[in-house]
C-alpha positions in Angstrom: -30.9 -63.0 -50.4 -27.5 -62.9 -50.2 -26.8 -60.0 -52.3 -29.1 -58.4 -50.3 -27.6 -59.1 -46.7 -24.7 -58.0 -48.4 -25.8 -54.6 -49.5 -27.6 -54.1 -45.6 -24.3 -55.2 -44.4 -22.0 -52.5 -46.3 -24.9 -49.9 -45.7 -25.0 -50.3 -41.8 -21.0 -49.9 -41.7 -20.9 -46.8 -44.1 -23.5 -45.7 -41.6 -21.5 -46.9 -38.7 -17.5 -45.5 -39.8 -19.8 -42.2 -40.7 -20.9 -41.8 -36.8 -17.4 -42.6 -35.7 -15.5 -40.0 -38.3 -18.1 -37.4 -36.8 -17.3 -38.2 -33.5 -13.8 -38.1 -33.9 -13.7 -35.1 -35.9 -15.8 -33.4 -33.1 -13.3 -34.3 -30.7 -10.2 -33.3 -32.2 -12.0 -29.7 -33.5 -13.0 -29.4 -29.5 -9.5 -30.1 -28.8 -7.9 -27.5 -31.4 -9.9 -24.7 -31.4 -10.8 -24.9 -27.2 -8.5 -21.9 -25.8 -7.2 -22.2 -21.9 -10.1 -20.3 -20.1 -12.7 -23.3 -21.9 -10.7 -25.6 -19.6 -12.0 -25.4 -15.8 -9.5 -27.7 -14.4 -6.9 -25.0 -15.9 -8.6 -22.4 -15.0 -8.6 -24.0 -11.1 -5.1 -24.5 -11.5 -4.0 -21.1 -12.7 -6.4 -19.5 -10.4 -4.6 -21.2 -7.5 -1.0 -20.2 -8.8 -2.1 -16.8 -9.0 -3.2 -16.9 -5.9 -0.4 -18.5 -4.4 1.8 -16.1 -6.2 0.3 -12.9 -4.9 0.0 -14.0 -1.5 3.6 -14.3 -1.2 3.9 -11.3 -2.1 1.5 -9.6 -0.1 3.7 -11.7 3.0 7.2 -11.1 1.7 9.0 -8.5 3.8 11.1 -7.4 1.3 8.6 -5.8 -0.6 8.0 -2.9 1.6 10.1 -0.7 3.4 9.4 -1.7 7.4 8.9 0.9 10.4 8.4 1.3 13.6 6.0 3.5 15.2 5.1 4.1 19.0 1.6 4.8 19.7 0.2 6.2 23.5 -2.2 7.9 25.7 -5.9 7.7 25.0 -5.5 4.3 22.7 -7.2 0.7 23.4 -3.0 -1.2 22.8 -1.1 1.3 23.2 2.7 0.5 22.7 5.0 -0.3 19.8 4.0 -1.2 16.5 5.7 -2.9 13.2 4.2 -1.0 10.0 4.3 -1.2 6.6 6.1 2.3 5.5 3.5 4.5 4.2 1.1 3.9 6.5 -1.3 6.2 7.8 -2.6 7.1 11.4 -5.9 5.5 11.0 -4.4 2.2 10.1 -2.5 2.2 13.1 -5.3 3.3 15.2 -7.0 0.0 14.0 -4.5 -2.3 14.7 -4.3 -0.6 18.2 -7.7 -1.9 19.0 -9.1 2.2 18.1 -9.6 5.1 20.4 -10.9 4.9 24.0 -14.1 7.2 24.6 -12.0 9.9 26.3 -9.9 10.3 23.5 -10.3 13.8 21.5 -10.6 13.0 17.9 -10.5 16.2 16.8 -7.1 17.0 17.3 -5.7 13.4 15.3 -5.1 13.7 11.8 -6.2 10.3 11.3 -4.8 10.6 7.1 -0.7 11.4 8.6 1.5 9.2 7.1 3.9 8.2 9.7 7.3 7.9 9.7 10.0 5.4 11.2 11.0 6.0 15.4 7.2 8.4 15.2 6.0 8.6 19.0 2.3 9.7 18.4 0.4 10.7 21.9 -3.3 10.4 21.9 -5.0 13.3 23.9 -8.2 13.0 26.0 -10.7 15.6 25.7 -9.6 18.8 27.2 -6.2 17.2 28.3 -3.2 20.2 28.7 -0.3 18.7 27.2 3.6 19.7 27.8 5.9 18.1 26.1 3.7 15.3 24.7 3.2 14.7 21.1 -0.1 14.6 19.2 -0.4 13.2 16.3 -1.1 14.8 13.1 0.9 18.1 15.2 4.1 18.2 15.3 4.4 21.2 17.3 7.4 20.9 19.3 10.9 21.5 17.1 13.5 18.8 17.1 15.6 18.2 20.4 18.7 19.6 18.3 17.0 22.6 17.2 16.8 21.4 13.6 13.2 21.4 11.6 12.0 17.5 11.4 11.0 18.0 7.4 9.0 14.8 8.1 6.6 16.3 10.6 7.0 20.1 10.6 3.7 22.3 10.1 3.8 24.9 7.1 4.4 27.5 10.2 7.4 25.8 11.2 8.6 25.2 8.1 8.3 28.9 6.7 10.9 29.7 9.6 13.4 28.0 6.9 15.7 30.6 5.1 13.6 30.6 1.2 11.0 28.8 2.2 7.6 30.8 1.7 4.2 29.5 2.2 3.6 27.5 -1.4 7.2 26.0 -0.8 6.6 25.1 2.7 3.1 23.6 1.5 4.8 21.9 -1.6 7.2 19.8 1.0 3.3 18.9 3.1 2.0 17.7 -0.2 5.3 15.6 -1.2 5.4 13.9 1.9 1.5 13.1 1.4 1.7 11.7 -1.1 4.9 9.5 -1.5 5.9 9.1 2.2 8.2 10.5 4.2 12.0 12.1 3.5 14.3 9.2 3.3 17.4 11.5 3.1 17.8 15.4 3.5 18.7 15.4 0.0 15.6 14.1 -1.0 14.0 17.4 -0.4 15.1 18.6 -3.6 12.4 16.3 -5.1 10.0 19.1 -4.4 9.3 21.4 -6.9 10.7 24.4 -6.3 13.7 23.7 -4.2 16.8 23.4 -6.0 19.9 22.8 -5.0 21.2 26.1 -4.1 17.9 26.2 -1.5 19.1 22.9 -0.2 22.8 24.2 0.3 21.4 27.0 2.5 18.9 24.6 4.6 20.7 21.4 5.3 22.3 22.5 8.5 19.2 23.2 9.9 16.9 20.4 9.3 16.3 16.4 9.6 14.2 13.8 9.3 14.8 11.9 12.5 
């Protein structure tokens, strides 16, 4: 009988250290081979830094070029605004609490991107305007007589000594689609004006 409790005795812990090798082989494999995304604790904590990380800079001012833009006339706020630069009209229009019901929306460009010390004017529906400006139509010149290169139409602009219609449109496409002129010399970006062109047109434009 002896013998025998023996042998039961060695076969229950050859069973027994067999369960416990398993189990601690499965844990060190889960361990090894388990890449960060198995891991929902790091996942919460890298999701969280990510966050955290693109929020600030989403919030950081430095990241953006700041401007100021003045909106009036047929607007819910109208007054002074603190935009991001590039911008557009309807953005603004948003912030401003949007349009009043007299307001005629089919003289906005709502898709202008505005520019830095812009004074947009809102018009009501069948409303004569003077000296007012509407957005999206920059149809009064520059106080000093100088085309604004940030605002000009293509008419205005083809007044411009070598500056034809697909030039004048080239500098309306430029500024739609990276923003307005930050210098005058910036206009030789533009396809098509070189610096010779630019010699013979900074005298008579700006971008204020």
């Amino acid at each position: 009988m002896d013998i025998f409790d023996r042998q039961r005795k060695k076969k229950w812990l050859v069973i027994a250290g067999g369960v416990v090798g398993l189990f601690v082989l499965f844990i060190f494999g889960r361990s090894f081979f388990s890449t960060p995304q198995d891991d929902p604790y790091l996942l919460t904590v890298q999701s969280s830094s990510t966050f955290q990380h693109e929020s600030q800079n989403r919030q950081s001012p430095e990241l953006f070029e700041v401007i100021y833009v003045e909106v009036k006339g047929a607007i819910k706020n109208p007054g002074v605004y603190q935009l991001e630069s590039g911008t557009r009209v309807f953005e603004l229009l948003q912030q401003a609490g949007g349009l009043t019901e007299e307001a005629d929306q089919k003289r906005i460009n709502q898709a202008e991107i505005l520019s830095d010390q812009q004074a947009l004017y809102i018009p009501k529906v069948d409303e004569e305007l003077s000296e007012e400006i509407i957005t999206g139509s920059p149809e009064t010149p520059a106080a000093s007589g100088k085309i604004n290169i940030n605002r000009a139409d293509s008419n205005q602009l083809q007044t411009l000594p070598g500056i034809g219609e697909k030039k004048a449109q080239a500098i309306i496409d430029h500024r739609s689609q990276n923003g307005s002129f930050n210098t005058l010399e910036s206009l030789m970006d533009v396809a098509g004006i070189g610096e010779a062109t630019f010699t013979n047109l900074q005298e008579l434009i700006t971008i204020k």
